[in-house]
C-alpha positions as CSV (number, residue, x, y, z in Angstrom):
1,X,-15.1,-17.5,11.3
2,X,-18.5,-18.9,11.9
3,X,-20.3,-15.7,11.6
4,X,-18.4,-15.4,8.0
5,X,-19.0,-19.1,7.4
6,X,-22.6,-18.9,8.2
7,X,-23.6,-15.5,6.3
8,X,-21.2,-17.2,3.2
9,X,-24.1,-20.0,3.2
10,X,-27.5,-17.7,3.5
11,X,-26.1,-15.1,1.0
12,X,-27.9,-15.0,-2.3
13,X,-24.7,-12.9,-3.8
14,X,-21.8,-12.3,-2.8
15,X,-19.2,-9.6,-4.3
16,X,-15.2,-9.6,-4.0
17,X,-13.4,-7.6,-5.3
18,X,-11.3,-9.9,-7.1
19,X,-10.4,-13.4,-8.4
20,X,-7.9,-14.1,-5.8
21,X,-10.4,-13.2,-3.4
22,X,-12.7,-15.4,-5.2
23,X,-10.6,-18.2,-5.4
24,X,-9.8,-17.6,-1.4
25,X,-14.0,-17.9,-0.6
26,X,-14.2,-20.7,-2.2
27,X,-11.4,-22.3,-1.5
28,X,-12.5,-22.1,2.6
29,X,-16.3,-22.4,2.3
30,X,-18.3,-24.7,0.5
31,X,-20.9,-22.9,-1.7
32,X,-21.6,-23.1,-5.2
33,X,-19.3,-20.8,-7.1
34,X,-22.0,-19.4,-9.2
35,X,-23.1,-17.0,-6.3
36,X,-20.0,-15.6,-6.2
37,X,-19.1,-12.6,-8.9
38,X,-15.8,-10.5,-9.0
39,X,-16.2,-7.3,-8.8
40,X,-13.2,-4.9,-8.9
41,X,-12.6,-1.9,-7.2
42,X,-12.9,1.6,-9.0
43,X,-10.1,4.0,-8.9
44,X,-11.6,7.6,-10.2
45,X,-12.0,8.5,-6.5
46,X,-8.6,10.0,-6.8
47,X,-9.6,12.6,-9.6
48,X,-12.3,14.0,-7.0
49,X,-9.7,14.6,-4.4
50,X,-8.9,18.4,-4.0
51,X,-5.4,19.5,-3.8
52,X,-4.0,20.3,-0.6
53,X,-5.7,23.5,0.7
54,X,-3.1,26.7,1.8
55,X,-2.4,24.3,5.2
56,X,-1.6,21.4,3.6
57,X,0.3,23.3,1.0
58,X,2.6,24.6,3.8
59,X,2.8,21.4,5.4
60,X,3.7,19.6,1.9
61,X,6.7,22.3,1.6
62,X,8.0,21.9,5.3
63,X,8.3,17.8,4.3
64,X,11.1,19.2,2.3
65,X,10.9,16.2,-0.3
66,X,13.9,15.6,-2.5
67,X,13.2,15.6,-6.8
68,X,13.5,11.9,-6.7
69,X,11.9,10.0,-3.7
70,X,10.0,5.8,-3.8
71,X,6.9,6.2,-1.9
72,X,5.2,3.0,0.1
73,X,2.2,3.7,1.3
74,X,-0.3,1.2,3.8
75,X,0.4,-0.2,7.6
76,X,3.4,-1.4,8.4
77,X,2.5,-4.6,10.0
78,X,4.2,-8.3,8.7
79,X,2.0,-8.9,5.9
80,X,3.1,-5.5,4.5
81,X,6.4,-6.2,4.1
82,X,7.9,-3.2,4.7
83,X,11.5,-5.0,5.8
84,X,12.2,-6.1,1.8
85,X,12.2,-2.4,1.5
86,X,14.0,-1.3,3.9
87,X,16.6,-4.2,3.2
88,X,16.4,-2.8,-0.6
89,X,17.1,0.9,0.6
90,X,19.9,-0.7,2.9
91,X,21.4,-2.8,-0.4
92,X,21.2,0.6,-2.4
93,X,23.3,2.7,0.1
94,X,26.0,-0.2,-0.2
95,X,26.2,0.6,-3.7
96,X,27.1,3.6,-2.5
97,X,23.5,5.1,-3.9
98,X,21.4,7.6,-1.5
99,X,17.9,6.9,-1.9
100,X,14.9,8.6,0.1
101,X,12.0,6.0,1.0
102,X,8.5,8.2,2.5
103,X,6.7,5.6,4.2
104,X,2.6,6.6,4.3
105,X,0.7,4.8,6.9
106,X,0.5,3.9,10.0
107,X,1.6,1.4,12.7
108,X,-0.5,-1.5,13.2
109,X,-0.5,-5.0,15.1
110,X,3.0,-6.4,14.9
111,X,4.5,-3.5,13.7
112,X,7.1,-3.0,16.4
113,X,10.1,-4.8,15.1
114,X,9.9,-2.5,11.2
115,X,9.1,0.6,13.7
116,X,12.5,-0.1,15.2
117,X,14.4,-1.0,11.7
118,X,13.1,2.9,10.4
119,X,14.8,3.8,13.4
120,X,18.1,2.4,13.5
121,X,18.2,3.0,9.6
122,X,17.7,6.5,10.5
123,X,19.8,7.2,13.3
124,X,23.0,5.3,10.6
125,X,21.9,8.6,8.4
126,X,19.4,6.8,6.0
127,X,16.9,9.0,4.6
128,X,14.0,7.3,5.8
129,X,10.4,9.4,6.3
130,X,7.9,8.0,8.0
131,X,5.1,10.1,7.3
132,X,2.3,8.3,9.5
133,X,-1.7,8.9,8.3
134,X,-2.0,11.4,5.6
135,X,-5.4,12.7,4.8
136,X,-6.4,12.2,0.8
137,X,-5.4,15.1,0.0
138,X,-2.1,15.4,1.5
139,X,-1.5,11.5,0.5
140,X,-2.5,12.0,-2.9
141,X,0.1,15.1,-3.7
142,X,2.9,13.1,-1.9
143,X,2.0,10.1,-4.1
144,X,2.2,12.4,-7.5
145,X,5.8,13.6,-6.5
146,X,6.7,10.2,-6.0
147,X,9.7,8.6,-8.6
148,X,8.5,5.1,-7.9
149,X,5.6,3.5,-5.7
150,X,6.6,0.1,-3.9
151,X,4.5,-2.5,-2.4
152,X,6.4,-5.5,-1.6
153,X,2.9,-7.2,0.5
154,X,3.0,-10.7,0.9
155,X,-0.9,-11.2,0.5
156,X,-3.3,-9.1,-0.6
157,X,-7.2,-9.4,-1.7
158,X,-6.9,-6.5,-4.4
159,X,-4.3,-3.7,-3.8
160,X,-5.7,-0.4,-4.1
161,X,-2.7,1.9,-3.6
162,X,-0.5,0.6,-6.1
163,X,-3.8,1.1,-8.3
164,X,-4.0,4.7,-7.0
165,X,-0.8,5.1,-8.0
166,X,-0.9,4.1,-11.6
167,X,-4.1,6.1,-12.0
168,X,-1.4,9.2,-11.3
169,X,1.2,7.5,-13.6
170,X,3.2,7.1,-10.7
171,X,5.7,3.4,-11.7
172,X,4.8,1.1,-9.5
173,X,7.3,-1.9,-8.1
174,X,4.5,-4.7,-6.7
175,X,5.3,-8.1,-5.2
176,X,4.0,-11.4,-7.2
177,X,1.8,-12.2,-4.4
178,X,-2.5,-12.3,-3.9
179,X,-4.5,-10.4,-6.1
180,X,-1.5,-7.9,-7.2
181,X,-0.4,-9.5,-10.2
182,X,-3.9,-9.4,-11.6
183,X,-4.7,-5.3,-10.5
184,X,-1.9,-4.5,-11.7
């Protein structure tokens, strides 16, 4: 924090990536506001991303997706979120409605207790798939075959996936929280 505090105060610019974010600096560190300019992030990376070579390809056809599948896709630590929707999936199969969640990302700190969730939800027959790291081209071809894309985070600076994902017209279902409502 005082490294951060002290660069905030010798900058001559500084860049976020959006107003949340912006809002956030300022909130915590006295500067004058004018320094400060939103800049968002882009999203046309995704159009340079090759399809999945022959590999991959394979790979993508072993997953044995269903037609109709909700993708999340980040870590699955706390601030993710990840429990709303796995407690959504859970709610679903009450209603007597079979649902597939493919969870893209990896573990991170604090993840344990949603690792262990995926699994009991598994072992009672719920079509859970976590997927774990998925490299770009891989990630992208799952998120284009996705029905839905969810992000339930509780705080977030800007939200690139669920940007990625409406780039490949993929719906996306977003929380209300952080810079989310104004990406997407």
């Amino acid at each position: 924090k005082v490294w951060l505090g002290r660069s905030v105060q010798v900058a001559d610019r500084i860049i976020c990536v959006s107003e949340q974010t912006r809002r956030d600096l300022l909130s915590r560190h006295e500067m004058e506001g004018s320094k400060v300019t939103v800049v968002p992030n882009g999203v046309d990376h995704v159009d340079r991303v090759p399809p999945p070579d022959r590999t991959g390809a394979e790979y993508l056809d072993s997953l044995a997706l269903p037609e109709r599948f909700v993708l999340y896709a980040g870590s699955l630590d706390a601030r993710k979120n990840v429990g709303l929707v796995l407690e959504a999936l859970v709610s679903l199969r009450r209603q007597g409605r079979r649902e597939t969640l493919v969870l893209a990302g990896q573990p991170w700190f604090g993840s344990g207790a949603v690792e262990g969730r995926i699994a009991r939800l598994r072992a009672k027959g719920m079509d859970v798939r976590p997927l774990g790291f998925l490299a770009p081209s891989l990630f992208y071809a799952v998120m284009r075959r996705a029905s839905a894309f969810v992000f339930p985070s509780l705080y977030e600076g800007f939200g690139l996936p669920p940007l990625e994902a409406m780039r490949l017209g993929v719906p996306c279902i977003v929380s209300n929280a952080g810079a989310l409502p104004e990406v997407c």
